[in-house]
Structure formats: structure tokens, C-alpha cells
Backbone and ligand atoms as CSV (ligand in chain L), in Angstrom:
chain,resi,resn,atom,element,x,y,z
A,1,UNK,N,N,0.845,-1.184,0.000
A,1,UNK,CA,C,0.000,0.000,0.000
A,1,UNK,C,C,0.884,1.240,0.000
A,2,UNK,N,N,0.492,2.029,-0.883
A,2,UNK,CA,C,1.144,3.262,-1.105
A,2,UNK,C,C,0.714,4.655,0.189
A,3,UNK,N,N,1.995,5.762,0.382
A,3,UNK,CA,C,1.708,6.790,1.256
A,3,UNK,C,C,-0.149,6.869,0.642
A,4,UNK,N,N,0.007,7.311,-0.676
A,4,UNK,CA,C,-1.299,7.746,-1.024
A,4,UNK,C,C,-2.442,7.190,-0.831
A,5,UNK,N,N,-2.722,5.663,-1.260
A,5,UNK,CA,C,-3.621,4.722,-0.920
A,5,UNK,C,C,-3.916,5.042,0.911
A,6,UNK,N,N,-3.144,5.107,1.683
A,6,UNK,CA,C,-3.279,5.197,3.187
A,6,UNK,C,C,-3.655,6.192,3.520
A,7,UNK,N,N,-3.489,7.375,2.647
A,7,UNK,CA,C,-3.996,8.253,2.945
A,7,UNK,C,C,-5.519,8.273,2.810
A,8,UNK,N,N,-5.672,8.494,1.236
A,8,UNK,CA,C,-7.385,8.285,1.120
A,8,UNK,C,C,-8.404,7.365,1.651
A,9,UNK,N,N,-7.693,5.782,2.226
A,9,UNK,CA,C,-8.198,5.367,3.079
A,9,UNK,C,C,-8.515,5.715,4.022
A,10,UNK,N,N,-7.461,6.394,4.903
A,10,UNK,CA,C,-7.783,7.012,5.949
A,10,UNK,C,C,-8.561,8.277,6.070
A,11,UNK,N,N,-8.446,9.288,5.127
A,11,UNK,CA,C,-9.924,9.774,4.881
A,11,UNK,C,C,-11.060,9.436,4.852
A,12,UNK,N,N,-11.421,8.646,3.942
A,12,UNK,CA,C,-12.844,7.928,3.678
A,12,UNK,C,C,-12.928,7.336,5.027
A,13,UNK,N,N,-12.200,6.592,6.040
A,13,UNK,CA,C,-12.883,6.534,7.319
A,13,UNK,C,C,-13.197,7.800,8.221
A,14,UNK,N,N,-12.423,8.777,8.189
A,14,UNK,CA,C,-12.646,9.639,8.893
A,14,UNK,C,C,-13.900,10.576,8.383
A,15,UNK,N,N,-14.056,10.710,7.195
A,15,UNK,CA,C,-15.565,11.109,6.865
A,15,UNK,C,C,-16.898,10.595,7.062
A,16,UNK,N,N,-16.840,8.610,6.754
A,16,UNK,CA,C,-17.505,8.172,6.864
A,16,UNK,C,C,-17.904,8.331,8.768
A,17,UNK,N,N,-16.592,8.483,9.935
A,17,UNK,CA,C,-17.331,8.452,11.547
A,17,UNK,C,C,-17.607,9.590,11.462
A,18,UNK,N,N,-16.971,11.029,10.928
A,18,UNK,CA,C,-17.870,12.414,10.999
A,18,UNK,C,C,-19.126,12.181,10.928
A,19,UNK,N,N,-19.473,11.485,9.717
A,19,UNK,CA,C,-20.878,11.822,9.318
A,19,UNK,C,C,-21.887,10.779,10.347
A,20,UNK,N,N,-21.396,10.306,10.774
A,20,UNK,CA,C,-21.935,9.116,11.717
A,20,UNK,C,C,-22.483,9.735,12.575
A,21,UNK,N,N,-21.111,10.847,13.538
A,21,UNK,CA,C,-21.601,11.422,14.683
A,21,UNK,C,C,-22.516,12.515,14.299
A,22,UNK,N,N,-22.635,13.095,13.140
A,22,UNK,CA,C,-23.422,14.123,12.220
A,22,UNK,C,C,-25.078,13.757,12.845
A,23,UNK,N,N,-24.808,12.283,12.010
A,23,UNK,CA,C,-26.036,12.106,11.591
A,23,UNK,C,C,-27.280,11.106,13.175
A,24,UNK,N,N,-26.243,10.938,14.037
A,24,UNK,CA,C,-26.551,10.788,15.631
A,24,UNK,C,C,-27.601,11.019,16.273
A,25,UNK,N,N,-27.799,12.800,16.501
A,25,UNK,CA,C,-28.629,13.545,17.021
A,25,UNK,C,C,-30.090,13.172,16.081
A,26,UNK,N,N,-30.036,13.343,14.762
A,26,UNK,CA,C,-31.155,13.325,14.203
A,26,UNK,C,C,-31.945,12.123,14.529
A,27,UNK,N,N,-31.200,11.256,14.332
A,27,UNK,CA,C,-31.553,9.555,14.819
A,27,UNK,C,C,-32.278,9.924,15.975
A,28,UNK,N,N,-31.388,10.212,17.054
A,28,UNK,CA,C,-32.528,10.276,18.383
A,28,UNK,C,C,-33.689,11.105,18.401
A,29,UNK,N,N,-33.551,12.494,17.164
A,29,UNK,CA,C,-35.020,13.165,17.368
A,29,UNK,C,C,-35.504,12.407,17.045
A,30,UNK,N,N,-35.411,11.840,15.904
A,30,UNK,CA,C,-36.290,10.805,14.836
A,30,UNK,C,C,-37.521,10.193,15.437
A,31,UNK,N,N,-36.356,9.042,16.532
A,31,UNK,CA,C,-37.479,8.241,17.720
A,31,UNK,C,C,-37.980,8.997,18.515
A,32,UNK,N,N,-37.222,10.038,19.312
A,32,UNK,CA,C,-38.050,10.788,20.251
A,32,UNK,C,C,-39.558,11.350,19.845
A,33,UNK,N,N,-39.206,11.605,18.247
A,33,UNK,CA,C,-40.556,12.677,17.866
A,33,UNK,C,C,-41.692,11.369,17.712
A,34,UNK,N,N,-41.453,10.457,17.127
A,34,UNK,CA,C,-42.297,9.080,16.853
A,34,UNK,C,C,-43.135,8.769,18.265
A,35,UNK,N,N,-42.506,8.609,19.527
A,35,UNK,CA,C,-42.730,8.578,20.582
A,35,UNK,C,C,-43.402,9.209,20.792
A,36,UNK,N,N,-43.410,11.215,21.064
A,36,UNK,CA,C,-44.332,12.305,21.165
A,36,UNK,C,C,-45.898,12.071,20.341
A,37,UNK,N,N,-45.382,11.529,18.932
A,37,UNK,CA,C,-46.510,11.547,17.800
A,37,UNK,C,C,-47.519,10.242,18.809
A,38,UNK,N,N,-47.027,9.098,19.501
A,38,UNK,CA,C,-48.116,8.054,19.324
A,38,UNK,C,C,-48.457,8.589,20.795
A,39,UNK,N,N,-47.801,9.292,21.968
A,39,UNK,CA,C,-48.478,9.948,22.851
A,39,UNK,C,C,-49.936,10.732,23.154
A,40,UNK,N,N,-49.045,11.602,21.574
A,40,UNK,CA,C,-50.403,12.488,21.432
A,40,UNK,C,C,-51.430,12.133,20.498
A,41,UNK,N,N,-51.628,10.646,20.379
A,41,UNK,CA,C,-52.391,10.181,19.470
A,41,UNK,C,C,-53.837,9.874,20.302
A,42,UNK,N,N,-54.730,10.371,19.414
A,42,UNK,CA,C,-56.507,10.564,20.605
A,42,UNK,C,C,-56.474,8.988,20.332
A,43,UNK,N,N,-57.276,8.144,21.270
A,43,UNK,CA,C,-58.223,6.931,21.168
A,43,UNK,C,C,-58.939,6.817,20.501
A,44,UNK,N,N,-59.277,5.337,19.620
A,44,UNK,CA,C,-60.012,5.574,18.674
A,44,UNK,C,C,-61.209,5.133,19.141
A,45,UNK,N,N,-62.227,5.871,18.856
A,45,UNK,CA,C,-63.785,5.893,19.136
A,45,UNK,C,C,-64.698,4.906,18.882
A,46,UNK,N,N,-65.057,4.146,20.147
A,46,UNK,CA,C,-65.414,2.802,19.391
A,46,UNK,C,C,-66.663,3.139,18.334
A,47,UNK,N,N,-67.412,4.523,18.707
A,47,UNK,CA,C,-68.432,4.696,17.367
A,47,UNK,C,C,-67.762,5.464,16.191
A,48,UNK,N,N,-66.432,5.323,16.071
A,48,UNK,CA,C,-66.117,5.725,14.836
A,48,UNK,C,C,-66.326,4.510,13.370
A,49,UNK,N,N,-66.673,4.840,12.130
A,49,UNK,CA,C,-67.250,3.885,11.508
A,49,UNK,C,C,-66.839,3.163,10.950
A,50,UNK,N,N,-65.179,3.573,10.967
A,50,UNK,CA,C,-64.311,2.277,10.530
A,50,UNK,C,C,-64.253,1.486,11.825
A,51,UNK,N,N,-64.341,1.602,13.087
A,51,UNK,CA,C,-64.272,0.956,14.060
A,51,UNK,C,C,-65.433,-0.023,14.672
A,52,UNK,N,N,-66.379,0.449,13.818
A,52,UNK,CA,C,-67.939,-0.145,14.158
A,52,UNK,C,C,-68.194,-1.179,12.575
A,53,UNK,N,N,-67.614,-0.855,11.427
A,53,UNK,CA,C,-67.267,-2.033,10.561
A,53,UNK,C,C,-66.290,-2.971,11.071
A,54,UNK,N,N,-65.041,-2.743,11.888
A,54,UNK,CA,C,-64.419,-3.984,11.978
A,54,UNK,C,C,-64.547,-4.631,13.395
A,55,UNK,N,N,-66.287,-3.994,13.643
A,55,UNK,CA,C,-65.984,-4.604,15.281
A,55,UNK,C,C,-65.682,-4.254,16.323
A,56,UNK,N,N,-64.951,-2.784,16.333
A,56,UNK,CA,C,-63.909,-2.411,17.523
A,56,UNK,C,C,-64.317,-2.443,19.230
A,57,UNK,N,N,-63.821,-3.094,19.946
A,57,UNK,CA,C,-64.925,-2.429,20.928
A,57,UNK,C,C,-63.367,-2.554,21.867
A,58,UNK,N,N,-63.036,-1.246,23.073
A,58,UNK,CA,C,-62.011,-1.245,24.070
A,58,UNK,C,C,-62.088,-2.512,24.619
A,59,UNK,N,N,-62.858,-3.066,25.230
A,59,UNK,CA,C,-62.871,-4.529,26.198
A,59,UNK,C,C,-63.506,-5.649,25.579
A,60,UNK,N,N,-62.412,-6.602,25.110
A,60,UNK,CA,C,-62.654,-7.726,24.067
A,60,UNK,C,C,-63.468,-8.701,24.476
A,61,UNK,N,N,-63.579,-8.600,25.959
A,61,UNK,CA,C,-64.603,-9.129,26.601
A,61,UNK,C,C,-66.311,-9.220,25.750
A,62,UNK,N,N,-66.505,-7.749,25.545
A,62,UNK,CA,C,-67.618,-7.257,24.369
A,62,UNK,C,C,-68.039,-8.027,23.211
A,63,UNK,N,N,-66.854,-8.762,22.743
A,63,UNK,CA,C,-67.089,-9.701,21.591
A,63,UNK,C,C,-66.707,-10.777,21.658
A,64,UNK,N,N,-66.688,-11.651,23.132
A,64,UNK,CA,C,-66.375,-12.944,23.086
A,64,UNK,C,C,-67.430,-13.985,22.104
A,65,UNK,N,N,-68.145,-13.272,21.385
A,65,UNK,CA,C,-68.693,-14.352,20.353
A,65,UNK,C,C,-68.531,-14.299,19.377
A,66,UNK,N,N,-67.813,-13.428,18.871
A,66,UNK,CA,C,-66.758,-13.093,17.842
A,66,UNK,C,C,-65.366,-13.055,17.311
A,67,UNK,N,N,-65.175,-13.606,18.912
A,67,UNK,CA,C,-63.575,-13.618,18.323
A,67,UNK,C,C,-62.762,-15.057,19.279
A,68,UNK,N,N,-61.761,-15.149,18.453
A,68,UNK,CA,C,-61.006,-16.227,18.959
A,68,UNK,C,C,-60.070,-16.163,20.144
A,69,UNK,N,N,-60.772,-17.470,20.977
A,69,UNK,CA,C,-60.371,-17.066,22.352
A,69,UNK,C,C,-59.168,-16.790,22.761
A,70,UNK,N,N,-58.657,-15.440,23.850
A,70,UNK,CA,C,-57.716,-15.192,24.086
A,70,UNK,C,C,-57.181,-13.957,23.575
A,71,UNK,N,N,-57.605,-13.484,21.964
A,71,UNK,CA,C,-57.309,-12.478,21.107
A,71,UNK,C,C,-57.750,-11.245,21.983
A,72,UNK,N,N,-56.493,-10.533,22.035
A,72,UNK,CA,C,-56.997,-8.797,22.379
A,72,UNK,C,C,-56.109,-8.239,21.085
A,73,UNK,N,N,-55.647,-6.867,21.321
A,73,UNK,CA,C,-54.941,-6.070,20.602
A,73,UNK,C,C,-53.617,-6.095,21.119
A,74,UNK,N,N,-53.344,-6.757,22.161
A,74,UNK,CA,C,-52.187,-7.015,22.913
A,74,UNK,C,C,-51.554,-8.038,22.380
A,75,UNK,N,N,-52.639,-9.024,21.674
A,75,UNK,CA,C,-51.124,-10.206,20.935
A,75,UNK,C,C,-51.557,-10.090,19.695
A,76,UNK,N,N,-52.159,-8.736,19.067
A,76,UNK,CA,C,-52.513,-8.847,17.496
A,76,UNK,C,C,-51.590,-8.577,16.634
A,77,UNK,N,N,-51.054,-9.153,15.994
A,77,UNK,CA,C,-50.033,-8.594,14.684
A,77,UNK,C,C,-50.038,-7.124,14.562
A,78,UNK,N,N,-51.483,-6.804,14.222
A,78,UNK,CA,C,-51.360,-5.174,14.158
A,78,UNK,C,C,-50.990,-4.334,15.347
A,79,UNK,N,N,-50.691,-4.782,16.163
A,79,UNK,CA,C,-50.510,-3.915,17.198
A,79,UNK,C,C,-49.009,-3.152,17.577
A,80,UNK,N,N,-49.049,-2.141,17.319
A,80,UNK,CA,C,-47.840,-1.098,17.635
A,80,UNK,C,C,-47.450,-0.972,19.153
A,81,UNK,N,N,-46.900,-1.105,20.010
A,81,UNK,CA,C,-46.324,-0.745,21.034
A,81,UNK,C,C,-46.341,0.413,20.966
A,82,UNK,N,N,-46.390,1.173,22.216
A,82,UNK,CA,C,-45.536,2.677,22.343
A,82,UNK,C,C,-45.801,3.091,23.966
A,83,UNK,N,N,-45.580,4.265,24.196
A,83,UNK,CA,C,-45.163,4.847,25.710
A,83,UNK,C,C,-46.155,4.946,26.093
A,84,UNK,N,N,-47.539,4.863,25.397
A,84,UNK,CA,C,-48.767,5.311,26.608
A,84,UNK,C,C,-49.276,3.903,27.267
A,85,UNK,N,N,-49.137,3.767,28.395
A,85,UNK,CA,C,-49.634,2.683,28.904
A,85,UNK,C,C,-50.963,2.520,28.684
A,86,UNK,N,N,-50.922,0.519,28.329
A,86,UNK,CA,C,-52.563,-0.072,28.007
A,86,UNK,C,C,-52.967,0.493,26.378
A,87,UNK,N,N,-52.647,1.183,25.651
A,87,UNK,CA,C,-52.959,1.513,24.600
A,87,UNK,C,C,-51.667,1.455,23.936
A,88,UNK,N,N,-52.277,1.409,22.183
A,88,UNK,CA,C,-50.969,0.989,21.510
A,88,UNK,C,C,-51.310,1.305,19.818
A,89,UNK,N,N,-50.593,1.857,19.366
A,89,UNK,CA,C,-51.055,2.177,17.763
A,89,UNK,C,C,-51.305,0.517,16.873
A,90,UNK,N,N,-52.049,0.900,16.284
A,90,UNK,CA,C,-52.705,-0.020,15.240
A,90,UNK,C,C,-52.700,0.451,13.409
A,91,UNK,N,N,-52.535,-0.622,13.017
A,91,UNK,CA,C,-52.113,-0.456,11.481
A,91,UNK,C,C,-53.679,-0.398,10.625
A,92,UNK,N,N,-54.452,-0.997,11.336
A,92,UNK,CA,C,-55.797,-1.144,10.763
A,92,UNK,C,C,-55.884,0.315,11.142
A,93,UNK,N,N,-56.081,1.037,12.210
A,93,UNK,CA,C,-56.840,2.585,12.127
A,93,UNK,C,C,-55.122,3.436,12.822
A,94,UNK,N,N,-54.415,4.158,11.583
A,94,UNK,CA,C,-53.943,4.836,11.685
A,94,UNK,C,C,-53.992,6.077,12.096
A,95,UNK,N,N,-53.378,6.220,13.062
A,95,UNK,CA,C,-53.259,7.972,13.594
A,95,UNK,C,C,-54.329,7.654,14.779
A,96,UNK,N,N,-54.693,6.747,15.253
A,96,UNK,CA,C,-55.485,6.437,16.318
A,96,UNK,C,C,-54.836,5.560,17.494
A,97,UNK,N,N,-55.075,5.244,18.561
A,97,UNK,CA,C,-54.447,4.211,20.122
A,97,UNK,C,C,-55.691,3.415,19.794
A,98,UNK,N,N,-55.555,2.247,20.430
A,98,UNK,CA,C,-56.264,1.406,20.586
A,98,UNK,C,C,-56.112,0.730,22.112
A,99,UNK,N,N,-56.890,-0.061,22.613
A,99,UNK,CA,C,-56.873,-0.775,23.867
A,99,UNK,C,C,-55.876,-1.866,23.688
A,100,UNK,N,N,-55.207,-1.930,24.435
A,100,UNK,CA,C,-54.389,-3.407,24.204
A,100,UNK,C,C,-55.154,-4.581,24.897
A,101,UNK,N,N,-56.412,-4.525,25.608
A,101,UNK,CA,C,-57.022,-5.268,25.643
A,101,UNK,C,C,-58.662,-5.682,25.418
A,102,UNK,N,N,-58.350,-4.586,23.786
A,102,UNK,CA,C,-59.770,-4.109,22.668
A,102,UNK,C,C,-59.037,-5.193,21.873
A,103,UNK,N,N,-60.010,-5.205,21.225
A,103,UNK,CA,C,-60.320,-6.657,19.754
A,103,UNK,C,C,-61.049,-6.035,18.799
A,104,UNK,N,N,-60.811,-6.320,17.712
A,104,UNK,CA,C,-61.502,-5.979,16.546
A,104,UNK,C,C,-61.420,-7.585,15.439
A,105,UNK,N,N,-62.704,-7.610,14.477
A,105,UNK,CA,C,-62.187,-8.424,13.545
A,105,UNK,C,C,-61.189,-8.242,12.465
A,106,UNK,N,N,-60.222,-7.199,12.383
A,106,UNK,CA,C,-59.145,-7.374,11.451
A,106,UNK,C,C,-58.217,-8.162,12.367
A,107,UNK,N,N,-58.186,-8.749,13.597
A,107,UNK,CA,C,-57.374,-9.209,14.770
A,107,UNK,C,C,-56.273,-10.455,13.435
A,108,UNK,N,N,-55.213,-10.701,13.736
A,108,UNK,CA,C,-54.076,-11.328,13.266
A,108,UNK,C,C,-53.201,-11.778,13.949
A,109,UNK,N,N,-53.107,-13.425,14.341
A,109,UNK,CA,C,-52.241,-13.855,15.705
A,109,UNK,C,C,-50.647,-13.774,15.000
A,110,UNK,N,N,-50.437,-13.136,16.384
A,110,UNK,CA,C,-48.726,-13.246,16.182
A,110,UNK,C,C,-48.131,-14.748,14.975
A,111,UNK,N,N,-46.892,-14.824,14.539
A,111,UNK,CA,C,-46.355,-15.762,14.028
A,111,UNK,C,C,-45.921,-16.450,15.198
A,112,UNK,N,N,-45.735,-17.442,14.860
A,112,UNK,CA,C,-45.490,-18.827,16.174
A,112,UNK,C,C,-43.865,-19.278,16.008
L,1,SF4,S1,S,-56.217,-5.004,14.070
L,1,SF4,FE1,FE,-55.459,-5.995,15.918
L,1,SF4,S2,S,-54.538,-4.345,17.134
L,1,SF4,FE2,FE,-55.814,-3.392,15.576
L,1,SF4,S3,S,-57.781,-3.041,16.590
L,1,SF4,FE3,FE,-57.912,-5.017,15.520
L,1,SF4,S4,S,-57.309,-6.553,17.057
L,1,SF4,FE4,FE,-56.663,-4.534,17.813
């Protein structure tokens, strides 16, 4: 390996960790703001009418004749995690929380 080769190597690493530590901070707003967003996300209304087509009701209890035993929103595929306790974003009604122990019929069991 040549002075030169070692050199530009050693550049291209030193640009590539600049931009690393650059690009750091944004990373953490990134999640932080994601976090804020599903905080301030309202509950979704069980008489809202996408929620009353797929069923929705907070306490899955409500539709034990509808749904397969055990199913809440707590072990549904669709179910998003996040910081507000007992509630949790959902892929079926976006921009809305759901109960983590509400059921709807779009419900989808985890993979095994
Ligand atoms: S799709 Fe899953 S997480 Fe979403 S409301 Fe229905 S059961 Fe709950």
C-alpha cells in the first residue's frame, strides 16, 4: 500500500465516523418525535365507523362471540407498542391508540 492509498483510506474513514456522529442527534429526534406523535395520538372511538365495521370495541370481553379465544390487541399482529400505557397504535386505524385489551375483527395472531 502506497503513502497515497493510506492516505485516502484514511480519509474515507474519517468522513464516513464524521458523518456518523453528524447524523446521531437526528436519529434520536427521529425516535423521540415518533414517541411524542403516538403519545399524542386521541383513542379511537369505538363509534367511529371504521371501528364499528371492523368490530372495535375497548374490552374484548364485548365480543367474546366473535372472536377467537384469548385475542386482544395485545397479541394482534397489528398492534404497535408505544409509551402510553394499556394503549398501543394499530395499522388497521392509523393515527389512532387502541386498547391493548380491545379486539376488533381485522385481529391477526402473532407468528409462532
Ligand atoms: S387489528 Fe389488531 S390491534 Fe388493531 S384493533 Fe384489531 S385486534 Fe386490535
Amino acid at each position: 500500500m502506497t503513502d497515497q492509498q493510506f492516505n485516502n483510506d484514511r480519509r474515507r474513514l474519517l468522513r464516513g465516523a464524521l458523518l456518523g456522529i453528524a447524523a446521531a442527534p437526528l436519529a434520536y429526534v427521529s425516535v423521540r418525535g415518533s414517541n411524542v406523535l403516538a403519545q399524542e395520538m386521541p383513542e379511537l372511538d369505538e363509534n367511529d365507523p371504521q371501528a364499528i365495521a371492523l368490530n372495535y370495541v375497548h374490552d374484548a370481553a364485548d365480543r367474546d362471540e366473535m372472536r377467537t379465544e384469548g385475542a386482544i390487541c395485545g397479541n394482534c399482529r397489528l398492534y404497535l407498542e408505544n409509551d402510553t400505557p394499556n394503549w398501543g397504535g394499530c395499522t388497521a386505524f392509523p393515527g389512532k391508540l387502541v386498547a391493548d385489551g380491545g379486539w376488533c375483527s381485522a385481529w391477526v395472531p402473532m407468528p409462532s
